[in-house]
C-alpha positions as CSV (number, residue, x, y, z in Angstrom):
1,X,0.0,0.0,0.0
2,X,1.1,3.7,-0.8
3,X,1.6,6.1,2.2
4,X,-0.5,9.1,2.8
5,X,2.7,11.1,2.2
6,X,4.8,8.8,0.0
7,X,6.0,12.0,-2.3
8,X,6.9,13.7,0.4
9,X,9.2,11.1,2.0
10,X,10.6,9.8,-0.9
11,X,13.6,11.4,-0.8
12,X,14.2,11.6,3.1
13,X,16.0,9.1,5.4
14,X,16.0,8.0,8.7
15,X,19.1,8.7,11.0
16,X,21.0,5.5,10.4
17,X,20.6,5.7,6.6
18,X,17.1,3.7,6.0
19,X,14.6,4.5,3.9
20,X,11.4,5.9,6.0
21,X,9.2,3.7,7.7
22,X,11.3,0.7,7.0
23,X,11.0,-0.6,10.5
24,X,7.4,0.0,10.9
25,X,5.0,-2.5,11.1
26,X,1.0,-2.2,11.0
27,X,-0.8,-2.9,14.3
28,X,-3.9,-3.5,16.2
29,X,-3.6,-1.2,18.7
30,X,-5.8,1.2,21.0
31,X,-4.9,4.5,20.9
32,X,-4.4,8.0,21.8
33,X,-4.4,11.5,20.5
34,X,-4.1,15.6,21.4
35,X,-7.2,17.1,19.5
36,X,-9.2,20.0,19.6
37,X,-12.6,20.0,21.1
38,X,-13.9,18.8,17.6
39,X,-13.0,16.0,16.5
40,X,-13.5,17.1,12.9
41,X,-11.2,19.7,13.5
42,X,-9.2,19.7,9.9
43,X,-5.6,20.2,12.2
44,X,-6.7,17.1,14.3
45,X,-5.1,14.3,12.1
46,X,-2.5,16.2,10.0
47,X,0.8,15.2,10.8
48,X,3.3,18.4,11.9
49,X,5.5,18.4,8.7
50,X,2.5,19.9,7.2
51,X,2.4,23.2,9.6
52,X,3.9,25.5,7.4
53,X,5.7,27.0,10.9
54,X,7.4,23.7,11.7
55,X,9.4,23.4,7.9
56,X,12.7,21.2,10.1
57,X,9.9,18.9,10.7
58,X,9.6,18.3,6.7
59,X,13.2,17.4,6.5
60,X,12.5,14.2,8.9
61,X,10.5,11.2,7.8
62,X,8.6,11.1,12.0
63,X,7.4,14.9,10.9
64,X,5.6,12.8,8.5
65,X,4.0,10.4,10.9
66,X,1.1,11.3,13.5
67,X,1.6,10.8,17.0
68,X,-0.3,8.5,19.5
69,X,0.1,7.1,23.1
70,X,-0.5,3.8,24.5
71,X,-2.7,5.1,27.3
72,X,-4.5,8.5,28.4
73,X,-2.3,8.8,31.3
74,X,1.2,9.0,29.1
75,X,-0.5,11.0,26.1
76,X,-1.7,13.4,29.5
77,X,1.6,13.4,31.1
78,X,3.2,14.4,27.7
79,X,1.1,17.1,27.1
80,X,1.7,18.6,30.2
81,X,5.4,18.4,29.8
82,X,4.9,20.5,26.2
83,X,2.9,22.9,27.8
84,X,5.4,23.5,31.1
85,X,8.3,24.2,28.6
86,X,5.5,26.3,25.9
87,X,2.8,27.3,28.3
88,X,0.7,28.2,24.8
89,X,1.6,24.9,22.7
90,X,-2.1,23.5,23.5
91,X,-3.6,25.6,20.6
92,X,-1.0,23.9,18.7
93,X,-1.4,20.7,19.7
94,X,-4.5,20.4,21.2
95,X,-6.9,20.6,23.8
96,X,-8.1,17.0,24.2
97,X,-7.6,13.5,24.2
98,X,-9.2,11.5,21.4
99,X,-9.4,7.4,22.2
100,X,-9.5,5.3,19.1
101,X,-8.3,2.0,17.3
102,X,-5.7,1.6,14.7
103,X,-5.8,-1.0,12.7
104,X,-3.4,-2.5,10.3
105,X,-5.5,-1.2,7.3
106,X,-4.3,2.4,8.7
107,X,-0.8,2.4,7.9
108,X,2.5,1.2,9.7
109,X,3.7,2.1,13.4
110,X,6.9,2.6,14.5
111,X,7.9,0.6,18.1
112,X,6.9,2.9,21.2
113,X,9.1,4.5,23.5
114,X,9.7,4.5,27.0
115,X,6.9,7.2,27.0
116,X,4.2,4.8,25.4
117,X,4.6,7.2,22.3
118,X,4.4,5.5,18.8
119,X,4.5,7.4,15.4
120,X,1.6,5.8,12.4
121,X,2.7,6.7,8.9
122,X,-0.7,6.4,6.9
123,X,-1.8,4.8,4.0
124,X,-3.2,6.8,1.4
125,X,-7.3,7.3,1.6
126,X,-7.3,6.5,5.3
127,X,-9.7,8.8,7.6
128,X,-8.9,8.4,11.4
129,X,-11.6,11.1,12.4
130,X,-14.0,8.3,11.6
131,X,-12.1,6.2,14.5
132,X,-11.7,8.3,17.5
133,X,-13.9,9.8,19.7
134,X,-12.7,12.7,22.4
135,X,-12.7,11.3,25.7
136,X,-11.1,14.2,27.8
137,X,-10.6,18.0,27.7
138,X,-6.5,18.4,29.0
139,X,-7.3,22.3,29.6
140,X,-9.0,24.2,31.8
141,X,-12.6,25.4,31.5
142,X,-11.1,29.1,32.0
143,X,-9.0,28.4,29.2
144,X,-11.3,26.7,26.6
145,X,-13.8,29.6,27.1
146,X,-11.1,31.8,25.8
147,X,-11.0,30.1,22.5
């Protein structure tokens, strides 16, 4: 299967010389996400590479990739860590969790970290909004009635 972003990756490399991706696998896995309060949000499932501010990130084949945790508790706990350091990042990143399942029809995943991150590289036509549902606002009600 072709990746959401094959044209763009084409021509990139992992660190230790690999083609991206190559290590990936596709998965079964539960999942979770930083969104914004809805869920059909178009900045919700785009992966950072495309944020015209973030243009290093197009230069790497994970800027490609979206980001997921294991569990709500790491994907929470790593929010929070982004937001200590950029006290504003949430209306980059989000202001929710979304839970949903990735299946290996979705694309490939790299291994997850120590953090219980993982990275998905999509396959072309695939539509996670579909998939997740929000199952917890990260910020405060103060905050999200500023927005």
């Amino acid at each position: 299967m072709s990746y959401k972003y094959g044209n763009e990756t084409v021509n990139i490399q992992e660190n230790n010389g690999n083609s991206c991706f190559i290590d990936y696998i596709e998965k079964e896995i539960e999942a979770y996400r930083w969104v914004f309060n809805d869920i059909n949000d178009p900045k919700n499932f785009i992966p950072l590479a495309k944020d015209p501010q973030c243009s290093s990130a197009r230069r790497k084949c994970g800027g490609w990739a979206l980001s997921f945790h294991l569990t709500e508790d790491a994907s929470i706990e790593m929010w929070q860590k982004l937001n200590d350091i950029k006290p504003n990042q949430y209306k980059k990143i989000g202001t929710h969790i979304a839970k949903g399942q990735v299946s290996k029809s979705d694309g490939k995943c790299s291994e997850t970290d120590e953090e219980s991150h993982f990275n998905l590289i999509e396959y072309e036509n695939v539509d996670l909004q579909t998939k997740f549902k929000i199952v917890k606002q990260i910020v405060s009600d103060e905050i999200m009635a500023s927005l």
